[in-house]
N, C-alpha and C positions, 0 to 999 in steps of 0.2 A: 302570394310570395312569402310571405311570413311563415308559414306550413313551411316551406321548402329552408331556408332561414334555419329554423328551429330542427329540422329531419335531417339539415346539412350535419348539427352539432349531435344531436344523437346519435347519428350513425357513428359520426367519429369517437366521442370519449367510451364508448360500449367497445371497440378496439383494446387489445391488452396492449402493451405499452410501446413495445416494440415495433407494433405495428402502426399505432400512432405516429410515431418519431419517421418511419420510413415515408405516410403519407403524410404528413406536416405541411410539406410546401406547396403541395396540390391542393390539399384542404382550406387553407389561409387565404390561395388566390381565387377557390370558387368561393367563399365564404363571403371575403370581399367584393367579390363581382356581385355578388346575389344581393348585398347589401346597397350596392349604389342603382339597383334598378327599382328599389324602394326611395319615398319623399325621404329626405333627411330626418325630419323627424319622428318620422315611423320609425325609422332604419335606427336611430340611436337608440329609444327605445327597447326594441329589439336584441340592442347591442348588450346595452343594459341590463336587459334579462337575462341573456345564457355568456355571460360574462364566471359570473359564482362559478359556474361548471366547468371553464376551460379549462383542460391542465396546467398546471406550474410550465411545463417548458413547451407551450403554445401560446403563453400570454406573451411573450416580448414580438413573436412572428407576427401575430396576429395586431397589436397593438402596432406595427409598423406598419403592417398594411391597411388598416382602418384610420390613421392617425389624420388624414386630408379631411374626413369625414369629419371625424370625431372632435376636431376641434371648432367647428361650424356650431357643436353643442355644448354649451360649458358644464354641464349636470355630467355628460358622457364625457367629456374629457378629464375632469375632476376622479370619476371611477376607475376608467384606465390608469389614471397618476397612484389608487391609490393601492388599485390590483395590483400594479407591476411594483409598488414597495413593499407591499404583503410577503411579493416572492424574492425580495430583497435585490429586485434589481434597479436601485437607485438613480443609475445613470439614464436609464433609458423613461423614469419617473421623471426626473428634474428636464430630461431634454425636451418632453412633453408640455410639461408644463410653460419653460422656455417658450415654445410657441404660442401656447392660452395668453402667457403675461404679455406679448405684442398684441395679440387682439383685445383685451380686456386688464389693459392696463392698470385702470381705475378701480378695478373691481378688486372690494376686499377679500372675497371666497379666496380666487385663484392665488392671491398673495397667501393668506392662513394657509393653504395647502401646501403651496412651495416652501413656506417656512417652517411647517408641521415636518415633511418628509424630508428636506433638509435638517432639520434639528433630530429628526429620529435616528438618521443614517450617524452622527456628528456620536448622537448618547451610548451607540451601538460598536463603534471600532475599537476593540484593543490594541492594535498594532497603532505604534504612534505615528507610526509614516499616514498610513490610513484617518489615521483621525488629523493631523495636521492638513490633508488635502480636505479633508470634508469642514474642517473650520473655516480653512479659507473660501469656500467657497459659500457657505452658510453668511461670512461676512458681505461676501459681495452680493449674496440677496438682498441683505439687507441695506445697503446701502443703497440699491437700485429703487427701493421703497418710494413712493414721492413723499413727499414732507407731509401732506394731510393725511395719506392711509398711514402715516409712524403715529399717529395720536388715536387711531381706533380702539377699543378696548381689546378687540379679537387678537389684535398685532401688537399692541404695548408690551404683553406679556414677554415674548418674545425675544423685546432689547436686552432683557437680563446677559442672555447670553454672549452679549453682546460689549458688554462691559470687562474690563480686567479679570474682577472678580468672576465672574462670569465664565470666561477662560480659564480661569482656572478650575472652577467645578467641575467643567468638561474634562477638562485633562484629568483633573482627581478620577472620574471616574472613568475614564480611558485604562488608566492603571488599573484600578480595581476590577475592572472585568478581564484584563491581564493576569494578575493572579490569581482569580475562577479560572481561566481557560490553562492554565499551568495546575492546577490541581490542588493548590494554597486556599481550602477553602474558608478555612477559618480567619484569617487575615482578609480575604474577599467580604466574609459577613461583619466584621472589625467594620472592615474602612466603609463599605456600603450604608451599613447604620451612622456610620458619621455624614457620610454625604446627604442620606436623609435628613436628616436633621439640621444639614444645616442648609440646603434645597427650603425646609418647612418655614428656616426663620425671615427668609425673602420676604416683602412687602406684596411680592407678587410672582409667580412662573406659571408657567403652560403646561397644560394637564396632561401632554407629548412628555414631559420629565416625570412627571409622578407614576401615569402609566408605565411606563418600563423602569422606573424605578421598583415598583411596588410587583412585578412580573419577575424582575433581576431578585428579588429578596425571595419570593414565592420559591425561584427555582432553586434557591440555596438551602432550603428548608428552615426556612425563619419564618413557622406558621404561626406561631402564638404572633410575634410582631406584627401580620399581615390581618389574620382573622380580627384585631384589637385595634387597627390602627381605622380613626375616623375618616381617614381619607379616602383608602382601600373599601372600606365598606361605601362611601361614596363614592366614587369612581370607577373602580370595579368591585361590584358586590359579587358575581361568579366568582373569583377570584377569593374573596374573601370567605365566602362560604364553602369555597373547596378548602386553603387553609384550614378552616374550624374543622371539617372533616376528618381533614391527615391527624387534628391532634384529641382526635373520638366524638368527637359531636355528631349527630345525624346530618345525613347531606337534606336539606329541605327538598321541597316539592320543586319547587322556583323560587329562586329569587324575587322581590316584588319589584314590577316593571321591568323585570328584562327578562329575553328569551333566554332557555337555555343554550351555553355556545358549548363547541367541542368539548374544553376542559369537564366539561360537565356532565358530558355525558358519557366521557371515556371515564370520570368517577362511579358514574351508575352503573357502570359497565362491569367496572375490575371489582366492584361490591357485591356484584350479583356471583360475579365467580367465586370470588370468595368466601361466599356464603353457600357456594353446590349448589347455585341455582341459576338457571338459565333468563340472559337478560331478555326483558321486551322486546317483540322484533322492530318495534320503531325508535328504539334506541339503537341498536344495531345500524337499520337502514340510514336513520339520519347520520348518525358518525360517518359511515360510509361516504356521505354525501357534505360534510362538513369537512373533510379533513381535505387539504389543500395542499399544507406544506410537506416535506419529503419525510420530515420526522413524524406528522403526524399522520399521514398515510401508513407507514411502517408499523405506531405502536396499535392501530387503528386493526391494518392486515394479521398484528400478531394476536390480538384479542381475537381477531374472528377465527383466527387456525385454531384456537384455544380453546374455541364456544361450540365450534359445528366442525372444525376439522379440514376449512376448505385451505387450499394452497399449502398444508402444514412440510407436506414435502421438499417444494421446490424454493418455500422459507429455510429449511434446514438444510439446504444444499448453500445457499445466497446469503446464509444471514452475518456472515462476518462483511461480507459487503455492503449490506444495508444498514449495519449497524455503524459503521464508520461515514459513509455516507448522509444517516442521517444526525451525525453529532449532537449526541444525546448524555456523553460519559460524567458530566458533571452536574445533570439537571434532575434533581432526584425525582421529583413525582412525575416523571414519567420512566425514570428508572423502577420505581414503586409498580406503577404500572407496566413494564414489560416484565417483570420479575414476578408475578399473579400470573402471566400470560408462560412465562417458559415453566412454572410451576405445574399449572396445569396440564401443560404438553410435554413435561414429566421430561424433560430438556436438561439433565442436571449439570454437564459442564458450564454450560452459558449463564445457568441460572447461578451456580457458584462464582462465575466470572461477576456478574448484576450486584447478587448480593454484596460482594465484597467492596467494590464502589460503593455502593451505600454505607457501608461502615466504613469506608474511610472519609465519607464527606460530614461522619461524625455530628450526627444529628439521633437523638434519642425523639420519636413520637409517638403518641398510644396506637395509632394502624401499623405501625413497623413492628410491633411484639403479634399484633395478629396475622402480621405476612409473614413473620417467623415459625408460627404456629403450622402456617397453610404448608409455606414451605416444607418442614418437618413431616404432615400428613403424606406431599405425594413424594419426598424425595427422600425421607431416611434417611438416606447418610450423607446430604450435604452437611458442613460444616457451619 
């Protein structure tokens, strides 16, 4: 039954997209069916495993229909919570979890995660409408907390936010991804570097603020700040060693103890083109197999039309769609990287549209004089 399980999910994601979406709701309820004629615990397992693979708009179906099972297992209902906030669908995370916290009240796991995807969604909204409901409701986690799991170390973290002061960082930074998302990028990297700093001078916060802290700075092109800061290199070292990259340093092998993720191997990737060499096929294959979300499928699909030519057509038919779709216009390294990708596909309006964003999000770094150079090579007379 696991063969079958597993053959169910193959068959589906090897479908091009369209045709996913049409079987969607046939697939979810044999998938589901197929899963409750396994023990529970195989079946979560199971679930467990070809979860990475589902698409972005099969995780919330399928998460509804698994959901009676899934919370039988706390491991497997913890992953679903943390899939379905991956693809940023928070309501359908917290409502999940909502049921985990009546079975497993006491337990601190299931609190840190409500609190963690609660407090991510809270550090994420620029619209204040948006980030007001998600405070409120971030408060009423916590307050639902029982008085002994508020003294845990995992969960102390946490109260910060929870305090005036508190409230007010959130809102600080509510604004501040406000005017990133308006195109004010310099005043975004002003006020973000204050917020860092003063996030650093707390007695204590949760590694959920540092992390998209130091991910929010990354996409603004504050690499020397990122590559240099000791937290960044501890908390996320990918990160920090893609930074040192953008500003000429060698991308290393690996990181020490951690795998390579996306970011990092869509660096090895736009390096190899850029150098007129064609990348590894298992950097290729994995990216393919790593990218999830809608942006980075896209910059992922335009590397590959770039490298071997496949889809380059019915990308230049779509791409003003995909390009707004996947809201990308103010995050430079990956502007970096589709800008190597239209370069090569020798693309020169879109790539003049690329570059030009990049020069207004007015950021000087040593790989942007050699994408100007690459640029220059297949395109001549962009500007």
């Amino acid at each position: 039954m696991r063969w079958f399980l597993r053959g169910s999910v193959l068959s589906y994601v090897v479908q091009r997209e369209r045709r996913q979406r049409d079987t969607l709701f046939r697939w979810t309820h044999q998938f589901a069916r197929l899963s409750r004629l396994l023990p529970v615990e195989i079946a979560c397992q199971e679930i467990s495993r070809v979860l990475p693979v589902v698409p972005a708009h099969a995780v919330v179906s399928l998460s509804r229909q698994l959901s009676d099972l899934c919370i039988q297992d706390k491991k497997t209902l913890l992953l679903i919570a943390q899939t379905l906030a991956f693809h940023g669908e928070y309501d359908e995370a917290q409502s999940l979890l909502w049921r985990g916290i009546r079975l497993y009240r006491e337990d601190i796991d299931v609190w840190e995660h409500a609190l963690r995807i609660s407090l991510e969604r809270l550090l994420s909204r620029a619209s204040f409408v948006e980030w007001r409901q998600s405070y409120h409701r971030f408060k009423y986690i916590v307050a639902e907390i029982p008085s002994d799991a508020k003294q845990h170390p995992t969960i102390r973290h946490y109260l910060l936010f929870e305090t005036e002061q508190g409230r007010h960082l959130c809102e600080d930074l509510s604004f501040y991804l406000w005017l990133w998302q308006k195109g004010r990028v310099d005043d975004a990297r002003n006020g973000l570097r204050l917020w860092w700093t003063e996030l650093q001078s707390q007695s204590s916060f949760p590694e959920t603020a540092a992390r998209l802290t130091i991910w929010y700075m990354f996409g603004l092109g504050m690499f020397a700040e990122v590559a240099n800061d000791p937290s960044a290199q501890r908390l996320t070292p990918n990160i920090a060693a893609v930074a040192n990259w953008f500003n000429g340093a060698l991308l290393p092998a690996s990181p020490r103890g951690y795998r390579p993720d996306l970011l990092w191997l869509l660096t090895q990737w736009a390096q190899h083109l850029t150098e007129a060499r064609y990348p590894p096929i298992g950097i290729v294959w994995r990216s393919l197999l790593t990218a999830r979300r809608y942006n980075e499928t896209f910059i992922t699909h335009m590397l590959l039309a770039a490298t071997f030519g496949f889809g380059r057509v019915t990308l230049r038919q779509h791409f003003a769609r995909h390009w707004e779709a996947a809201g990308l216009e103010w995050f430079l390294p990956y502007l970096h990287f589709l800008c190597v990708a239209l370069a090569r596909l020798r693309w020169e309006a879109e790539a003049q549209k690329i570059w030009r964003l990049m020069d207004l999000m007015n950021v000087e770094y040593a790989r942007k004089e050699e994408l100007r150079k690459f640029l220059r090579r297949h395109l001549p007379y962009i500007e």
